[in-house]
PDB file of N, H, CA, C and O in Angstrom:
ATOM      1  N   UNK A   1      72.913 123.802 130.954  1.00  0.00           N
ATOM      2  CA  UNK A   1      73.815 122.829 130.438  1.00  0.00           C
ATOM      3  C   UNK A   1      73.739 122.865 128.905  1.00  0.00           C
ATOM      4  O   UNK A   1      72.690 123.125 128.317  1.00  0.00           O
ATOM      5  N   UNK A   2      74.562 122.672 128.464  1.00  0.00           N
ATOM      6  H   UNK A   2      75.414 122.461 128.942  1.00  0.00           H
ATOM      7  CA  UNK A   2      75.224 122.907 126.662  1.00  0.00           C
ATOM      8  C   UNK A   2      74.851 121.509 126.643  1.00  0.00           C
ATOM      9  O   UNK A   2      75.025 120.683 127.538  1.00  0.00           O
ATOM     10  N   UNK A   3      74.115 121.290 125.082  1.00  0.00           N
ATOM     11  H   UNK A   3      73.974 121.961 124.354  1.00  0.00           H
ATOM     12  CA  UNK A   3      74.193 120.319 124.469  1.00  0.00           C
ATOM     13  C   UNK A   3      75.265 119.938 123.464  1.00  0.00           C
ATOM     14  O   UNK A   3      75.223 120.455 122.348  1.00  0.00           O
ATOM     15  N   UNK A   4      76.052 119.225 123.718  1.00  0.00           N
ATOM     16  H   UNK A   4      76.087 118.805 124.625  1.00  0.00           H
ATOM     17  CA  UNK A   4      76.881 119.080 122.499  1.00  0.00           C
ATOM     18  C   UNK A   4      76.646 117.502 121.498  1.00  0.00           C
ATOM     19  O   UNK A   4      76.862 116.295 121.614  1.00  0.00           O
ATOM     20  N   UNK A   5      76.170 118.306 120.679  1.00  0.00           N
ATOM     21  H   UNK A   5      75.995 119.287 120.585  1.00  0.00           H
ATOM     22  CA  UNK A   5      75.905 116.785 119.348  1.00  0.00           C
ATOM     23  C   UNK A   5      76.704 117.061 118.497  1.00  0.00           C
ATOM     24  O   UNK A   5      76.842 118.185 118.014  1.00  0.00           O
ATOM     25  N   UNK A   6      77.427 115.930 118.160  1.00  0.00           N
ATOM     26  H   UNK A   6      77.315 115.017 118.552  1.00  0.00           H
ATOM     27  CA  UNK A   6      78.207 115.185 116.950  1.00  0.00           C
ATOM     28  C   UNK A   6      76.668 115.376 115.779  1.00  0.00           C
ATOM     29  O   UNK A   6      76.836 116.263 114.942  1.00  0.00           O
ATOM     30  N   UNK A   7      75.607 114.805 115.716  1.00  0.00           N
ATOM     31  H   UNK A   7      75.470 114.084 116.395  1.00  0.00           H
ATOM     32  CA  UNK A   7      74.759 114.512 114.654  1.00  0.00           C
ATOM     33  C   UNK A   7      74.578 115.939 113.466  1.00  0.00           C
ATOM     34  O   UNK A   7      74.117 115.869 112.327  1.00  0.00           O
ATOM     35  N   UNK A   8      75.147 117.275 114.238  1.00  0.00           N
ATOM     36  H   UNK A   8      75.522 117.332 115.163  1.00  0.00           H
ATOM     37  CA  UNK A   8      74.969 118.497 113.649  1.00  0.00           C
ATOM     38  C   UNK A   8      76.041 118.732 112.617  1.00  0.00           C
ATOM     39  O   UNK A   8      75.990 119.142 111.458  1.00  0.00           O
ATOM     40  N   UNK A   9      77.010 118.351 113.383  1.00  0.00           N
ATOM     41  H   UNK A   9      77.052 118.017 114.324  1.00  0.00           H
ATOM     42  CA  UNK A   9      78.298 118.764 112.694  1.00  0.00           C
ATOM     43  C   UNK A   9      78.426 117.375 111.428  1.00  0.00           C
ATOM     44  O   UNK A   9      78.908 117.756 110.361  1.00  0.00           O
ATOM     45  N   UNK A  10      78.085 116.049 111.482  1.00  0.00           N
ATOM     46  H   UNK A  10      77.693 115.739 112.349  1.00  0.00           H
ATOM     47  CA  UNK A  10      78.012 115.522 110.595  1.00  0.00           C
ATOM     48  C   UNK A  10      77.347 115.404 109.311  1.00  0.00           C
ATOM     49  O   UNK A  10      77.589 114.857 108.235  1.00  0.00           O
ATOM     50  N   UNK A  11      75.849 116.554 110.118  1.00  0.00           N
ATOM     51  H   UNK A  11      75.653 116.999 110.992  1.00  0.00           H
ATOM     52  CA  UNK A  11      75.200 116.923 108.860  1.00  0.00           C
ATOM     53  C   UNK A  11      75.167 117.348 107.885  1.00  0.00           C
ATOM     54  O   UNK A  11      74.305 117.130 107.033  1.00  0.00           O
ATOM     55  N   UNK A  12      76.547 118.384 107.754  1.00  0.00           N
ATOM     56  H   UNK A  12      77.247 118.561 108.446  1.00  0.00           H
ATOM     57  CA  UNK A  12      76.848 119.186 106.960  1.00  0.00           C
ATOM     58  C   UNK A  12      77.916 118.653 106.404  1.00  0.00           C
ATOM     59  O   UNK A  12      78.343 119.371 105.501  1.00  0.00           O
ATOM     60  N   UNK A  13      78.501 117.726 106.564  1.00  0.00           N
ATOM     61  H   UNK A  13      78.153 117.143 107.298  1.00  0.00           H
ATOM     62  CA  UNK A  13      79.365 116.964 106.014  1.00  0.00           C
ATOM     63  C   UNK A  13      78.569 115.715 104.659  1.00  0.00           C
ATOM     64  O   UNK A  13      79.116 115.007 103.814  1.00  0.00           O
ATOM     65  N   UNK A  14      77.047 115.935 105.024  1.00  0.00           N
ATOM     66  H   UNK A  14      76.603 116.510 105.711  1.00  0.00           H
ATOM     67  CA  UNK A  14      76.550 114.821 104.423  1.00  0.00           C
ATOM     68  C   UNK A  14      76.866 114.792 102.781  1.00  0.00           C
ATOM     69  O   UNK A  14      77.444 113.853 102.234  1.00  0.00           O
ATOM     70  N   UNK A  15      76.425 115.885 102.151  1.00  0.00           N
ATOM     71  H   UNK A  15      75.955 116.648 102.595  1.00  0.00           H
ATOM     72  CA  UNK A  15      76.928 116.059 100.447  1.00  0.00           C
ATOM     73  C   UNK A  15      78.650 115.606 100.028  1.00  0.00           C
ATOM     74  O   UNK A  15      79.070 115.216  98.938  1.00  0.00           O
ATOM     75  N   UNK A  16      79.190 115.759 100.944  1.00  0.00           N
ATOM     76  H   UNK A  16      78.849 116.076 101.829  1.00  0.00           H
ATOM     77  CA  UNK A  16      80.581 115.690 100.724  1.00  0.00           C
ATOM     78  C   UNK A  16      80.482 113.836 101.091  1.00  0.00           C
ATOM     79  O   UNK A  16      81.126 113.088 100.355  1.00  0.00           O
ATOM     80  N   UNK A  17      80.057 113.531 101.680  1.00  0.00           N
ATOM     81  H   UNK A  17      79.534 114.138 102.278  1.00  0.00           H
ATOM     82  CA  UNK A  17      80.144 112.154 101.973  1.00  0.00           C
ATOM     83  C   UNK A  17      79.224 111.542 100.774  1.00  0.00           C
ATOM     84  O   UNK A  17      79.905 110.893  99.980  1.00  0.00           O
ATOM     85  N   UNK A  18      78.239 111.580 100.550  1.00  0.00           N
ATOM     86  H   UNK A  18      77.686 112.107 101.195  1.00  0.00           H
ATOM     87  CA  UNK A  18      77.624 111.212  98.993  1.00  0.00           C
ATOM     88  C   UNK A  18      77.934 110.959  97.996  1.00  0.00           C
ATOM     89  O   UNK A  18      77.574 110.002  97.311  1.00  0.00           O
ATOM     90  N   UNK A  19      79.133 112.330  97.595  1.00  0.00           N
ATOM     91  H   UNK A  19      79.425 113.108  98.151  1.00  0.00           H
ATOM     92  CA  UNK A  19      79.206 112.788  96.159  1.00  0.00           C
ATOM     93  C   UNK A  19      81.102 111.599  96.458  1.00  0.00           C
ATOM     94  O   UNK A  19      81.840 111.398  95.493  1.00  0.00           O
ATOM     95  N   UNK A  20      81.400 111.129  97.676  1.00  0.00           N
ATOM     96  H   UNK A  20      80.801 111.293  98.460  1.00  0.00           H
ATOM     97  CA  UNK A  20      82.607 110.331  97.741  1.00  0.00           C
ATOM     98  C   UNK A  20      82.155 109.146  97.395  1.00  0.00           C
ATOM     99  O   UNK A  20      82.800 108.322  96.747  1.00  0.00           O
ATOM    100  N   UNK A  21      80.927 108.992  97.846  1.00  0.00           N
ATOM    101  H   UNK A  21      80.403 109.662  98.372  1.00  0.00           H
ATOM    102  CA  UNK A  21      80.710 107.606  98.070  1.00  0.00           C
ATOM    103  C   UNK A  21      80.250 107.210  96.539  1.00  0.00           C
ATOM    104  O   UNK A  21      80.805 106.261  95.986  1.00  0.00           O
ATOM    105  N   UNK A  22      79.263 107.930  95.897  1.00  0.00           N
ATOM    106  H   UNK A  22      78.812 108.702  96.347  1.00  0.00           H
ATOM    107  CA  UNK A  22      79.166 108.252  94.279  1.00  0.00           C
ATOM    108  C   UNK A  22      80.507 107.635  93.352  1.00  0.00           C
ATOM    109  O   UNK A  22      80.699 106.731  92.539  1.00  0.00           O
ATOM    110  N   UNK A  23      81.123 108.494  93.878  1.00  0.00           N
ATOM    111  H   UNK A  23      80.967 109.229  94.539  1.00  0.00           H
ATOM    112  CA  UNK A  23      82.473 108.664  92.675  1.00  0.00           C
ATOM    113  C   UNK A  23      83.177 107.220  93.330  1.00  0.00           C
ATOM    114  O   UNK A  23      83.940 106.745  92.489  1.00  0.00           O
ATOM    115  N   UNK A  24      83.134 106.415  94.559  1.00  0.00           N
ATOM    116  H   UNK A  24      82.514 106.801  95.242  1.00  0.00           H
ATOM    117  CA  UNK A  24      83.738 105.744  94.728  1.00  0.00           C
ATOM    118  C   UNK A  24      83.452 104.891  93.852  1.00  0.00           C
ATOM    119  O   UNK A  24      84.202 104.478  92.968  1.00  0.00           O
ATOM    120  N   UNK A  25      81.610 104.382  94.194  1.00  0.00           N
ATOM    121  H   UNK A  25      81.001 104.718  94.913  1.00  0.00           H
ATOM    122  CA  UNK A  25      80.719 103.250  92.850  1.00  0.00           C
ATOM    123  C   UNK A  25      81.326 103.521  91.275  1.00  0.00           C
ATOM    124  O   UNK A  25      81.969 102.722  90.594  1.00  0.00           O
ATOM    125  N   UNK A  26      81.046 104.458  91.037  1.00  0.00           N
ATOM    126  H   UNK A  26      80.524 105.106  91.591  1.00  0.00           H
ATOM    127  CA  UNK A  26      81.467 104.942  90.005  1.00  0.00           C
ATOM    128  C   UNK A  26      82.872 103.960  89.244  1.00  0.00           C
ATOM    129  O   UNK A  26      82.875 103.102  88.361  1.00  0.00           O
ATOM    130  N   UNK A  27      83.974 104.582  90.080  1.00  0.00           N
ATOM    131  H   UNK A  27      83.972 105.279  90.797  1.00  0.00           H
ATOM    132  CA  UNK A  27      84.786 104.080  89.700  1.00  0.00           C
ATOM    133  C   UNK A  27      85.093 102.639  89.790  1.00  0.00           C
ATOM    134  O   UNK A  27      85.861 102.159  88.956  1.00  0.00           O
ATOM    135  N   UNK A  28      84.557 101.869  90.748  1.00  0.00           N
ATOM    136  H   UNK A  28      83.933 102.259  91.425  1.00  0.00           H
ATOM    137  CA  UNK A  28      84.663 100.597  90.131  1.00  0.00           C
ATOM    138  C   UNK A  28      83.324  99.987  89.621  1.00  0.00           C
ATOM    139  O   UNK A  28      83.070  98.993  90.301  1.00  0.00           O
ATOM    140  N   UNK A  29      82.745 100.128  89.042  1.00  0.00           N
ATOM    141  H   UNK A  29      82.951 100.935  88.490  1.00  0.00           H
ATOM    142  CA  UNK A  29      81.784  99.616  88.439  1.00  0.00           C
ATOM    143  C   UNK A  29      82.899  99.911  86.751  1.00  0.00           C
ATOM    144  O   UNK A  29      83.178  99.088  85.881  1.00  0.00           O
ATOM    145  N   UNK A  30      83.309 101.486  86.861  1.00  0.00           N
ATOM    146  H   UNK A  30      83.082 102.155  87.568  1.00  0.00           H
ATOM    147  CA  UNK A  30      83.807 101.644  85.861  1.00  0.00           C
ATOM    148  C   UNK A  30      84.914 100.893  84.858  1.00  0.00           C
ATOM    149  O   UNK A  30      85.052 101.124  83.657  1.00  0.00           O
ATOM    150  N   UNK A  31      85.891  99.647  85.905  1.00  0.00           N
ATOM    151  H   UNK A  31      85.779  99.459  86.881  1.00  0.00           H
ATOM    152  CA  UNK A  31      86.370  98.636  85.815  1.00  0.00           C
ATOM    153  C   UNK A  31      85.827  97.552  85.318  1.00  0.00           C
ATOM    154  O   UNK A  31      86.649  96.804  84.788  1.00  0.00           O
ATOM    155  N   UNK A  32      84.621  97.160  85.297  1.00  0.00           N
ATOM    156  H   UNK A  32      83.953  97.767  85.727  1.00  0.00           H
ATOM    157  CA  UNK A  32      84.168  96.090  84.549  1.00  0.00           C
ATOM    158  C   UNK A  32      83.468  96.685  83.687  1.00  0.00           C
ATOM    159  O   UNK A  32      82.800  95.854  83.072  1.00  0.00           O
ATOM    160  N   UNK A  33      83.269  97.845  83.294  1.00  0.00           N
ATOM    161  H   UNK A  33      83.812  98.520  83.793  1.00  0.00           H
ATOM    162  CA  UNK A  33      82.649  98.866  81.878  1.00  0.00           C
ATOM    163  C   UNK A  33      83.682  98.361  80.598  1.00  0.00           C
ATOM    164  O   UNK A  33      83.552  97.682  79.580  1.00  0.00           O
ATOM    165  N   UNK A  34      85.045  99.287  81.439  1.00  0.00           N
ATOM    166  H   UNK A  34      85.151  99.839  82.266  1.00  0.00           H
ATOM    167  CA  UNK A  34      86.039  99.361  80.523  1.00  0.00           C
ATOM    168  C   UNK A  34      86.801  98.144  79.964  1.00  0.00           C
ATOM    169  O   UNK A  34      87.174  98.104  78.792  1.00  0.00           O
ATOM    170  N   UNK A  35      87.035  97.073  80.924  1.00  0.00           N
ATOM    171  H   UNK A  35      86.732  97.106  81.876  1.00  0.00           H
ATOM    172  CA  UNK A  35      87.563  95.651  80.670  1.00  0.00           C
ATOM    173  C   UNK A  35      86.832  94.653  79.816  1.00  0.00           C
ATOM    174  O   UNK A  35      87.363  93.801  79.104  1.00  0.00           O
ATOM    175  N   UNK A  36      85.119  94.937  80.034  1.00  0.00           N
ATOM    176  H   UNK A  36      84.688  95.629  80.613  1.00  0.00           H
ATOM    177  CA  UNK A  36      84.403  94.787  79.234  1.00  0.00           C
ATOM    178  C   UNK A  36      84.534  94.888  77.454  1.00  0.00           C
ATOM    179  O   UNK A  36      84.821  94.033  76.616  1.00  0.00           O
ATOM    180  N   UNK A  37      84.223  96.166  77.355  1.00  0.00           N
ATOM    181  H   UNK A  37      83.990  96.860  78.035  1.00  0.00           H
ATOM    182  CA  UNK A  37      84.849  96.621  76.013  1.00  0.00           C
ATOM    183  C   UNK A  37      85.560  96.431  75.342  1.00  0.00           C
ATOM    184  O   UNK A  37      85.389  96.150  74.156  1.00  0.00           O
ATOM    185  N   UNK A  38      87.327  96.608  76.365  1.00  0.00           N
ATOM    186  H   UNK A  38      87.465  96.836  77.329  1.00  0.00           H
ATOM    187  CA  UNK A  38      88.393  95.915  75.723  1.00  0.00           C
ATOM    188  C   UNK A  38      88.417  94.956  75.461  1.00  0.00           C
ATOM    189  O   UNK A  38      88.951  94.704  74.381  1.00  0.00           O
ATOM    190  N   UNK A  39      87.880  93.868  76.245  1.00  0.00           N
ATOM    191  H   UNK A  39      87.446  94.073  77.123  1.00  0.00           H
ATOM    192  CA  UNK A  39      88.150  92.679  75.359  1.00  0.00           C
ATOM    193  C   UNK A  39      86.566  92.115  74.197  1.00  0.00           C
ATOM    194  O   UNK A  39      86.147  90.980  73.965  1.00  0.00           O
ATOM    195  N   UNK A  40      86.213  93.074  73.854  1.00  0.00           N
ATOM    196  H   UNK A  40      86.553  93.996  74.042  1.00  0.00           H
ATOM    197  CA  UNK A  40      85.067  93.116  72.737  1.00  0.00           C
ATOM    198  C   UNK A  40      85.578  93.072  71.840  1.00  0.00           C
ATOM    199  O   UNK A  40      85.302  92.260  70.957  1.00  0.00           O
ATOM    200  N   UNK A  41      86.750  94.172  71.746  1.00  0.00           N
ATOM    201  H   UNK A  41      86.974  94.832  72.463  1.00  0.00           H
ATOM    202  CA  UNK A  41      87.445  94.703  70.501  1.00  0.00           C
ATOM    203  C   UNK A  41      88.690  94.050  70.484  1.00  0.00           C
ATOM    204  O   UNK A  41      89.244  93.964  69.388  1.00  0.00           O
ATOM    205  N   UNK A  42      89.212  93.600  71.410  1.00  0.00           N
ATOM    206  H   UNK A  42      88.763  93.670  72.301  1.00  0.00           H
ATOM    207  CA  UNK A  42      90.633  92.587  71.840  1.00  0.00           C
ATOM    208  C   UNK A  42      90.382  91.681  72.478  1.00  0.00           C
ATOM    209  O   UNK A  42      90.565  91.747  73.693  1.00  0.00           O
ATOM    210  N   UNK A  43      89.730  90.188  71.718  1.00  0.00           N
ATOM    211  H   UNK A  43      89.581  90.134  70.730  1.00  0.00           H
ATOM    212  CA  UNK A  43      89.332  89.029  72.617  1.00  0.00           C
ATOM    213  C   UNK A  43      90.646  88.154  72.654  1.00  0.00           C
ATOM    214  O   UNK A  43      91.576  88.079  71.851  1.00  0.00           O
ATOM    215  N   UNK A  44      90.410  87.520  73.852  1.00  0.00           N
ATOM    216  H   UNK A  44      89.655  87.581  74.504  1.00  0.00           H
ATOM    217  CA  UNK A  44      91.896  86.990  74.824  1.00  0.00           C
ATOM    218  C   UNK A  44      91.966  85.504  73.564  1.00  0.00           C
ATOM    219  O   UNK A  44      91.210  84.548  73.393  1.00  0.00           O
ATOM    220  N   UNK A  45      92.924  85.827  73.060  1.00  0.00           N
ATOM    221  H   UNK A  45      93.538  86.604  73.198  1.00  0.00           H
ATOM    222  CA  UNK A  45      93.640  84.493  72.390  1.00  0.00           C
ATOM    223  C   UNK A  45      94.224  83.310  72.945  1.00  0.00           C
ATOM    224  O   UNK A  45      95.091  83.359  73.817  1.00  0.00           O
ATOM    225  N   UNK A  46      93.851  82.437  72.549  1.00  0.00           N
ATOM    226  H   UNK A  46      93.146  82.398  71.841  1.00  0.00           H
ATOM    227  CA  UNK A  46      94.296  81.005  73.087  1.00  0.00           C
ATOM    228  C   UNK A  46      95.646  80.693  72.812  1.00  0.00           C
ATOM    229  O   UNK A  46      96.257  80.791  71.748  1.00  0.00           O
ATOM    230  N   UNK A  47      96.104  80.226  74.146  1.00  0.00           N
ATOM    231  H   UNK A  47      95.607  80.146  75.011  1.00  0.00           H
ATOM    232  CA  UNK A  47      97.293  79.768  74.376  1.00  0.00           C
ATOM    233  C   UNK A  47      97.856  78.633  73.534  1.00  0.00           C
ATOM    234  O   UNK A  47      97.295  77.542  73.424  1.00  0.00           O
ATOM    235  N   UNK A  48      99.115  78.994  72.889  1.00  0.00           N
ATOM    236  H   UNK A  48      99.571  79.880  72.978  1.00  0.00           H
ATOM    237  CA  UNK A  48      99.479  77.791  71.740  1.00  0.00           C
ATOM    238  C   UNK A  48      99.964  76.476  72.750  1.00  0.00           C
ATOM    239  O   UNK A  48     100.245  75.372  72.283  1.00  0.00           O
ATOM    240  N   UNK A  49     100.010  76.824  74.312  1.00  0.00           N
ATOM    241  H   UNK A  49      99.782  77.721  74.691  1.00  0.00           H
ATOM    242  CA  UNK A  49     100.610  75.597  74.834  1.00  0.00           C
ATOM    243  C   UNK A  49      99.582  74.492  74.656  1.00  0.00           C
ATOM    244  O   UNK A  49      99.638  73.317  74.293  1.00  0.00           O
ATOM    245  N   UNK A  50      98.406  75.504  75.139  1.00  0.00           N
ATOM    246  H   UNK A  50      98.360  76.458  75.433  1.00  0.00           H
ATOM    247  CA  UNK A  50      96.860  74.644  75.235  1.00  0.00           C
ATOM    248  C   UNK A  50      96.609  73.893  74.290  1.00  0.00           C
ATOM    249  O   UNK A  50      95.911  72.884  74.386  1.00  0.00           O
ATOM    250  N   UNK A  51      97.152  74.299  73.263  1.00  0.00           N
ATOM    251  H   UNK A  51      97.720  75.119  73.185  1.00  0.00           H
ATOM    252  CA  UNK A  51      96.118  73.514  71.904  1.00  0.00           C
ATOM    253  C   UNK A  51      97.029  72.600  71.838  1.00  0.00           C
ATOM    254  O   UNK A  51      96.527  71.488  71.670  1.00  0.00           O
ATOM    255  N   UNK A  52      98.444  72.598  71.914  1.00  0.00           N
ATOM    256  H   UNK A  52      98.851  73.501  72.050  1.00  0.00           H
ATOM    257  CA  UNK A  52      99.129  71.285  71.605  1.00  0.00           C
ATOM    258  C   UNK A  52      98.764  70.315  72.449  1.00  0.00           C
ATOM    259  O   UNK A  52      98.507  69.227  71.933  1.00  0.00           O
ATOM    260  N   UNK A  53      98.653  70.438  73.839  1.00  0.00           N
ATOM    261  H   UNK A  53      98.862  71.321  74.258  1.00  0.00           H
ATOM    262  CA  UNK A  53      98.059  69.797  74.986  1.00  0.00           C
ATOM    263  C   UNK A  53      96.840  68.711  74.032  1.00  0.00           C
ATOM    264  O   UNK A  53      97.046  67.533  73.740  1.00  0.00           O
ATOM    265  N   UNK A  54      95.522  69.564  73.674  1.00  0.00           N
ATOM    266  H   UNK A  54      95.355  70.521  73.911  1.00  0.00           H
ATOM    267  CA  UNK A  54      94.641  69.878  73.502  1.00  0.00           C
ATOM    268  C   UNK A  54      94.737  68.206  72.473  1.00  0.00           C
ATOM    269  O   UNK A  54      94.233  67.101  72.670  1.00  0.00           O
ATOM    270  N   UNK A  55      95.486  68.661  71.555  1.00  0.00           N
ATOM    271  H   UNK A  55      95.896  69.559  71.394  1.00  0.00           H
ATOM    272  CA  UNK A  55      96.134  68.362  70.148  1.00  0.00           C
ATOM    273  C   UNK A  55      96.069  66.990  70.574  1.00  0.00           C
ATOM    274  O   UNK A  55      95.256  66.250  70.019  1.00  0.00           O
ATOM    275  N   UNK A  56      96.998  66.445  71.707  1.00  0.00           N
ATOM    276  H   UNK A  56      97.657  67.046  72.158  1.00  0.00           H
ATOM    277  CA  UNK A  56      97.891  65.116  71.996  1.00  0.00           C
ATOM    278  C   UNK A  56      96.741  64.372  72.683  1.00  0.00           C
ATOM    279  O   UNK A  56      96.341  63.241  72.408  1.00  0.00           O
ATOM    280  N   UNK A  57      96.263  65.234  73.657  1.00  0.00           N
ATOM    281  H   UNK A  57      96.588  66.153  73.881  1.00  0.00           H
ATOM    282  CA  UNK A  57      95.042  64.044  74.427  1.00  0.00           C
ATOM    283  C   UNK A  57      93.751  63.607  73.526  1.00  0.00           C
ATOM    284  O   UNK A  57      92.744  63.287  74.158  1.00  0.00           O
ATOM    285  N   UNK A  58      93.707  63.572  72.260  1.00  0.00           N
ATOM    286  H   UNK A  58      94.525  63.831  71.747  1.00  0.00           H
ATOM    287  CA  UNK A  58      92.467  62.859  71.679  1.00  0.00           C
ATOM    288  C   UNK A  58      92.952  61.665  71.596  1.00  0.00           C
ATOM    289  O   UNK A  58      92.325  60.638  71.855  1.00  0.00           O
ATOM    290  N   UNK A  59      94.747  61.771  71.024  1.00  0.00           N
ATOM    291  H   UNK A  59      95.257  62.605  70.814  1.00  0.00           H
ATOM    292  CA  UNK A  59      95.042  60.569  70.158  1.00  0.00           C
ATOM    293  C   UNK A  59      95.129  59.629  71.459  1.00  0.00           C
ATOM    294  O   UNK A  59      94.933  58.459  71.131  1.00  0.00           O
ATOM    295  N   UNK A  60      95.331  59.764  72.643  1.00  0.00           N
ATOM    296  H   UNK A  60      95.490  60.715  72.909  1.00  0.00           H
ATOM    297  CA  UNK A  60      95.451  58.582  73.604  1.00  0.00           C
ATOM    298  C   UNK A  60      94.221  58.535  73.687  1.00  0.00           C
ATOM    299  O   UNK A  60      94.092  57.337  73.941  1.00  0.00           O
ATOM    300  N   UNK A  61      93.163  58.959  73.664  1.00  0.00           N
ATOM    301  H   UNK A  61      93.268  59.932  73.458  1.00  0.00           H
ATOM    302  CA  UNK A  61      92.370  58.377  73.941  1.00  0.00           C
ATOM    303  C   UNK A  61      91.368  57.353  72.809  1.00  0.00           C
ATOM    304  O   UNK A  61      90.458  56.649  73.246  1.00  0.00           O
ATOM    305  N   UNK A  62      91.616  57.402  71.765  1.00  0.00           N
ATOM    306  H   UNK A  62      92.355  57.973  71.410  1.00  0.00           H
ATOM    307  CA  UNK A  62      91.637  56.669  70.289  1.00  0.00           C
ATOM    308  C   UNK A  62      92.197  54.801  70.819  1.00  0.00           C
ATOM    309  O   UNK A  62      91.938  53.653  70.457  1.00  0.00           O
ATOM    310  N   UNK A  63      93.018  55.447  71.792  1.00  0.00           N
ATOM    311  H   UNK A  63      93.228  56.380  72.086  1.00  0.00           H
ATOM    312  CA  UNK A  63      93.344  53.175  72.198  1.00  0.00           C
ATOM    313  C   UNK A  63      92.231  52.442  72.641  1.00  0.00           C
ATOM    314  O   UNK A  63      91.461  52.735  73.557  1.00  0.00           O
ATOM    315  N   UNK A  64      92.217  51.266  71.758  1.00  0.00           N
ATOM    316  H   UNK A  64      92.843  51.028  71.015  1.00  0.00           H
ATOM    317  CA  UNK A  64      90.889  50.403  72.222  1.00  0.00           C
ATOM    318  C   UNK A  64      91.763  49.249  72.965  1.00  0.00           C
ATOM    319  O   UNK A  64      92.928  48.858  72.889  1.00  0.00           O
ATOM    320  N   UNK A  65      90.912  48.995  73.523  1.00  0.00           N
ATOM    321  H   UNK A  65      89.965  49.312  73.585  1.00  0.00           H
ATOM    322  CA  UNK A  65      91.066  47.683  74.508  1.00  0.00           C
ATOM    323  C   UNK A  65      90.137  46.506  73.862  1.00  0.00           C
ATOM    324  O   UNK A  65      88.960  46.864  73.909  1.00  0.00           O
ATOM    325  N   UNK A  66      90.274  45.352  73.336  1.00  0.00           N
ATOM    326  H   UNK A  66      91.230  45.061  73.298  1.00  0.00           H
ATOM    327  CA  UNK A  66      89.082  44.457  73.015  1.00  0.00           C
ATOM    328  C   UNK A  66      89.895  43.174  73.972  1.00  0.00           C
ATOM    329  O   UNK A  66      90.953  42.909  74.542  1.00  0.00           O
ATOM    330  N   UNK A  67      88.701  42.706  73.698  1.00  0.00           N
ATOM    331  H   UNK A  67      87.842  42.921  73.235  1.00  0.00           H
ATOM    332  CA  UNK A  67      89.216  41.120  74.079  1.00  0.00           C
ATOM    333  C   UNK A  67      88.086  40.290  73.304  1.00  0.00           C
ATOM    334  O   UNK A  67      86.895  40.598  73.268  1.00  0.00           O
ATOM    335  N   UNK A  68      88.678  39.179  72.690  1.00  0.00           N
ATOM    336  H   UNK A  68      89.645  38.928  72.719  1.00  0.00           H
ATOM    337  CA  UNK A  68      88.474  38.619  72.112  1.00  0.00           C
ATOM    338  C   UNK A  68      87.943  36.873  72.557  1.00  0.00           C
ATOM    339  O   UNK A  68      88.864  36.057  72.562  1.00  0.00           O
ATOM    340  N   UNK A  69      86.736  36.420  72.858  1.00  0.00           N
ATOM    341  H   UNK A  69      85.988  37.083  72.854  1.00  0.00           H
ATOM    342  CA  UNK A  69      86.836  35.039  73.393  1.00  0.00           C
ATOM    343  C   UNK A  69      85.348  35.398  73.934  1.00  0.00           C
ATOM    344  O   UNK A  69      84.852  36.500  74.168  1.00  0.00           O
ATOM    345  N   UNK A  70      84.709  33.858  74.072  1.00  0.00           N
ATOM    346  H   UNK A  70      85.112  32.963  73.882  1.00  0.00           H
ATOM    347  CA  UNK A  70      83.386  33.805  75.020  1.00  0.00           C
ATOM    348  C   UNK A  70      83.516  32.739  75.955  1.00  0.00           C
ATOM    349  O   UNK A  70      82.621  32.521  76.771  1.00  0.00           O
TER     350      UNK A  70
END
C-alpha cells in the first residue's frame, strides 16, 4: 500500500510561504513607518472651523449667575 502525504509536498512549498508571509509584515508595518514620517515633516493642521467653535465657547461660559440676599 502507497503512502500518500500532503505533509511532503507542503514542505517544499515552505520558503515560498515564509518569504510571503515576510513581505506581507513587511508591508504593513511599512504603513505606519511611512505615515509616520509624513506627518513629522507635514503635521496635520487645525481646522479653522474648530477654532472658531473653540473661539465662541469660552465667552458663554464667562456668564455668572449671582444672587444677591441672605
Amino acid at each position: 500500500m502507497k503512502r500518500s502525504s500532503t505533509f511532503n509536498n507542503l514542505g517544499g512549498l515552505q520558503s515560498l510561504f515564509f518569504c510571503a508571509g515576510i513581505y506581507a509584515v513587511s508591508l504593513f508595518f511599512s504603513i505606519f513607518i511611512c505615515s509616520a514620517v509624513f506627518y513629522a515633516f507635514n503635521p496635520r493642521k487645525s481646522n479653522p472651523a474648530s477654532q472658531s467653535v473653540s473661539q465662541v465657547t469660552p465667552a458663554a461660559e464667562k456668564v455668572m449667575f449671582a444672587s444677591v440676599g441672605k
